[in-house]
Backbone bond lengths (Angstrom), bond angles and torsions (degrees), N, CA, C in turn:
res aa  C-N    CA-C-N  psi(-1)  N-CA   C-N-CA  omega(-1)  CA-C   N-CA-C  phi
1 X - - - 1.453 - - 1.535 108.94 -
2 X 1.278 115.55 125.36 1.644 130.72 166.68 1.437 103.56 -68.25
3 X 1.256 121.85 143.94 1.248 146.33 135.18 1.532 141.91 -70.44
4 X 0.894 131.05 55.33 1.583 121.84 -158.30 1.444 118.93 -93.44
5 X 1.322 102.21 133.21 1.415 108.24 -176.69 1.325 115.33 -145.63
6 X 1.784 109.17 125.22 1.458 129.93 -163.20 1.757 99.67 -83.41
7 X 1.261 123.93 146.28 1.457 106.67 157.62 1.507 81.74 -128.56
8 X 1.303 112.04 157.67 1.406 114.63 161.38 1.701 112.22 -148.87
9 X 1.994 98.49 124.75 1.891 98.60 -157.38 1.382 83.30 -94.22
10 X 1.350 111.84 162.44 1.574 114.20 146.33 1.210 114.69 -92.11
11 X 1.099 136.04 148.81 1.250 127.86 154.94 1.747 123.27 -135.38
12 X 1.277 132.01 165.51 0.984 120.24 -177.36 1.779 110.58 -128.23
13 X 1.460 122.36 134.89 1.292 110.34 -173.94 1.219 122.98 65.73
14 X 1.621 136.08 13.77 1.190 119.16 151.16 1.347 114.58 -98.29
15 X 1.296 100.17 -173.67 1.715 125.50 179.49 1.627 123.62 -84.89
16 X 1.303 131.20 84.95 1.323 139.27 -167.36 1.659 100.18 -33.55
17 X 1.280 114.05 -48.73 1.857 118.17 -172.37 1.598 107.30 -66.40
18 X 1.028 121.11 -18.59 1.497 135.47 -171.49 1.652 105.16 -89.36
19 X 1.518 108.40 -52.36 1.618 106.56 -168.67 1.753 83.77 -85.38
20 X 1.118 126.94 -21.50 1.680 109.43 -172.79 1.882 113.77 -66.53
21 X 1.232 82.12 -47.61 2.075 92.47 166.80 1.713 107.88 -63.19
22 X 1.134 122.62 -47.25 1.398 93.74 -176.63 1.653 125.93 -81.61
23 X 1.639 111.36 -24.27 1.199 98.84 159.14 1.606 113.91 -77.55
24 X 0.821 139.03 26.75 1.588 135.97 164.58 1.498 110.85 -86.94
25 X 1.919 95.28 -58.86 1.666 102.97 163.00 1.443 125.58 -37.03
26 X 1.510 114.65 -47.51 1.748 132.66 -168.08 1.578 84.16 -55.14
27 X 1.509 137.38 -54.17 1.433 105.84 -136.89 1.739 87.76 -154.77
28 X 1.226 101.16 153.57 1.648 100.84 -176.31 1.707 111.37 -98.75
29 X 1.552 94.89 -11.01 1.601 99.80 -154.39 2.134 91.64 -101.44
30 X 1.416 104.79 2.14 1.803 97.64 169.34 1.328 110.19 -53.66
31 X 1.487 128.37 145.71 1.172 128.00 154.51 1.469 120.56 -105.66
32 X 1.000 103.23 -24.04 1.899 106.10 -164.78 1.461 95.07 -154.50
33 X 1.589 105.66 138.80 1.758 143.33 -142.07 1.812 92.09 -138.46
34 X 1.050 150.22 63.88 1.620 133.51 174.24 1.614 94.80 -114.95
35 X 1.683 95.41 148.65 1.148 111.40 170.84 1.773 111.36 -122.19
36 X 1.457 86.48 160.11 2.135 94.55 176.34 1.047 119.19 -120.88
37 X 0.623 122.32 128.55 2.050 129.28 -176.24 1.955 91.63 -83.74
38 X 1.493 114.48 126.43 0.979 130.42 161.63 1.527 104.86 -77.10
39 X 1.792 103.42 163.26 1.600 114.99 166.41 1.760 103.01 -40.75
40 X 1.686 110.19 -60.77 1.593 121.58 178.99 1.191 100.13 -59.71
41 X 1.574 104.15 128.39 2.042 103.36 179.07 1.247 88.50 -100.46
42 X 1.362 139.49 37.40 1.340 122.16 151.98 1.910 112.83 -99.10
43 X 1.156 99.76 -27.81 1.466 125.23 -169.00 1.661 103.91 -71.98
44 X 1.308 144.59 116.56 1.117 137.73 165.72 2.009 104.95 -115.20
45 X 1.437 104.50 146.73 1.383 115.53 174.41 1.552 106.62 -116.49
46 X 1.793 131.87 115.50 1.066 147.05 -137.17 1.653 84.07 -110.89
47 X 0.972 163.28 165.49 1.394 172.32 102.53 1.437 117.50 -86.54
48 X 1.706 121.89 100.85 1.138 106.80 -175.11 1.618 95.76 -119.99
49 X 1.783 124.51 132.63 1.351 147.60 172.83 1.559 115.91 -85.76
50 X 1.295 98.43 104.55 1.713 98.40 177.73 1.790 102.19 -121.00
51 X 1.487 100.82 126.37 1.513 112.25 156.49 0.904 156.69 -157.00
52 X 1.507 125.92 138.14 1.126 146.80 -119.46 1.444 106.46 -3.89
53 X 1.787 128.58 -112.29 1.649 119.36 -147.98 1.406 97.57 -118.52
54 X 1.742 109.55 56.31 1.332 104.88 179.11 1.704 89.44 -101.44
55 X 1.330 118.56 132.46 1.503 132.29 176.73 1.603 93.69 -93.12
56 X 1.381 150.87 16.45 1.595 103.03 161.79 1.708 98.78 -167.52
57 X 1.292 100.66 134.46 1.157 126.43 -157.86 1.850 112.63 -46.78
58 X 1.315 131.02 118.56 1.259 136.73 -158.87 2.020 103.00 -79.56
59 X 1.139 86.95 -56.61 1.766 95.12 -156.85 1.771 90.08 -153.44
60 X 1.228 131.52 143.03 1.090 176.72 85.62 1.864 126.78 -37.34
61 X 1.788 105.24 96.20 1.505 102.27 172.17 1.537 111.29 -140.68
């Protein structure tokens, strides 16, 4: 059985390539890194997919 668990940060004014490396660093078992462009193009929504005891990162978008 998988486990999956979404976090999703807001953030405002950072760098998608920047927060993508450090949550990569945080955890070995992330699989998937996508971001969303809000209506506000300052506003980004980060979606990060972790599951269960997969150790290494699939796809990144």
């Amino acid at each position: 059985m998988k486990a999956k668990i979404l976090l999703i940060l807001h953030v405002t004014g950072k760098n998608f390539e920047d927060i993508q490396q450090i949550l990569l660093r945080c955890s070995s078992h992330i699989v998937r890194v996508s971001m969303n462009e809000s209506k506000i193009k300052s506003e980004r929504t980060f979606r990060v997919q972790q599951l269960g005891n997969s150790p290494r990162v699939q796809s990144l978008f």
